[in-house]
C-alpha positions as CSV (number, residue, x, y, z in Angstrom):
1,X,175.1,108.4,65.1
2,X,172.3,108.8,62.4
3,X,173.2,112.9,62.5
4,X,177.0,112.0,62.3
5,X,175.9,110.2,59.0
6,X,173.8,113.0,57.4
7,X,175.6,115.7,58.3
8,X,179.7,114.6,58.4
9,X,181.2,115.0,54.6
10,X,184.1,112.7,55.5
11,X,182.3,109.1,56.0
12,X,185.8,107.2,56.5
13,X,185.8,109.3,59.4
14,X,182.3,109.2,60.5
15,X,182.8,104.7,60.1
16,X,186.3,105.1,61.6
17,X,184.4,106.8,64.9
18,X,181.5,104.8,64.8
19,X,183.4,101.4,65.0
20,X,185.2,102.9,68.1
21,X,182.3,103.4,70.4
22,X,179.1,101.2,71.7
23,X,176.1,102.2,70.3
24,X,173.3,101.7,73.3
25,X,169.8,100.5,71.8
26,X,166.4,102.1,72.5
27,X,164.8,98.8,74.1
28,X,162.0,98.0,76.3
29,X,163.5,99.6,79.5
30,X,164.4,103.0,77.2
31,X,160.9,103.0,76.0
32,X,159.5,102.6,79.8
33,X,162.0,105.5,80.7
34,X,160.8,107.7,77.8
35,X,157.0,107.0,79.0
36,X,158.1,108.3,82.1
37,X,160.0,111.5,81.2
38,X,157.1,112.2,79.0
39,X,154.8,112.0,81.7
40,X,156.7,113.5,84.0
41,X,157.1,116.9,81.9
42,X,153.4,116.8,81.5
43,X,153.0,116.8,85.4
44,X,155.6,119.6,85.9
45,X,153.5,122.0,82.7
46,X,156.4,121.8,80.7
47,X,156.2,121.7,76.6
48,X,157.1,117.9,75.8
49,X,160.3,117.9,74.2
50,X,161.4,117.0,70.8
51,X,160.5,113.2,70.8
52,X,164.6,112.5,69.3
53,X,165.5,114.3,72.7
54,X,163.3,112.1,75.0
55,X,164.4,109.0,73.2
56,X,168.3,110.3,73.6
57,X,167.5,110.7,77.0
58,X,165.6,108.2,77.8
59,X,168.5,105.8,76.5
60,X,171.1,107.3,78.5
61,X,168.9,107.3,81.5
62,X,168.3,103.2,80.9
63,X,171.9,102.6,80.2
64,X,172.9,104.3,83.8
65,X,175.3,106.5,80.6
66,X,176.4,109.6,80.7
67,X,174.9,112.5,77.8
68,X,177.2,114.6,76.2
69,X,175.4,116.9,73.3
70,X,176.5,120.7,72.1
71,X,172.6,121.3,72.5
72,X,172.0,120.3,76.5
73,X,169.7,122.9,76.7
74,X,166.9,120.5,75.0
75,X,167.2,117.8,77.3
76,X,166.7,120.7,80.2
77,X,163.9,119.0,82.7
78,X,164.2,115.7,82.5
79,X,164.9,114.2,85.9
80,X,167.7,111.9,85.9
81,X,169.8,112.5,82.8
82,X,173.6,112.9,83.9
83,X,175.8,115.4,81.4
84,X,179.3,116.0,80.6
């Protein structure tokens, strides 16, 4: 949501979009997750990712929700994110 607000022009649109979905919270059990998916990329060798990934991704993964991003490849290796 905070990159529909800093990069949308139109804001009616970006409020009129934003009132029509649930925005999921980063909260205990997203930060556990994102413990664990950091972790986990450590064990496999992997580069950690972008921390605004692992976060993204760590909610979804808490939320049992589904990601849907125009940049999937950065959330390539962490186990247990479901895409569009």
């Amino acid at each position: 949501m905070y990159h529909l607000f800093e990069t949308v022009t139109k804001k009616e649109a970006v409020m009129k979009f934003s009132n029509s979905v649930t925005v999921l919270p980063f909260d205990k059990r997203a930060a556990q997750v994102a413990s664990q998916i950091n972790q986990d990329l450590v064990v496999k060798g992997e580069l950690p990712k972008m921390m605004e990934s692992v976060l993204t991704a760590s909610i979804c993964i808490a939320n049992d929700a589904f990601l849907f991003s125009r940049s999937s490849w950065k959330f390539d290796g962490i186990k247990g994110l479901r895409r569009v």
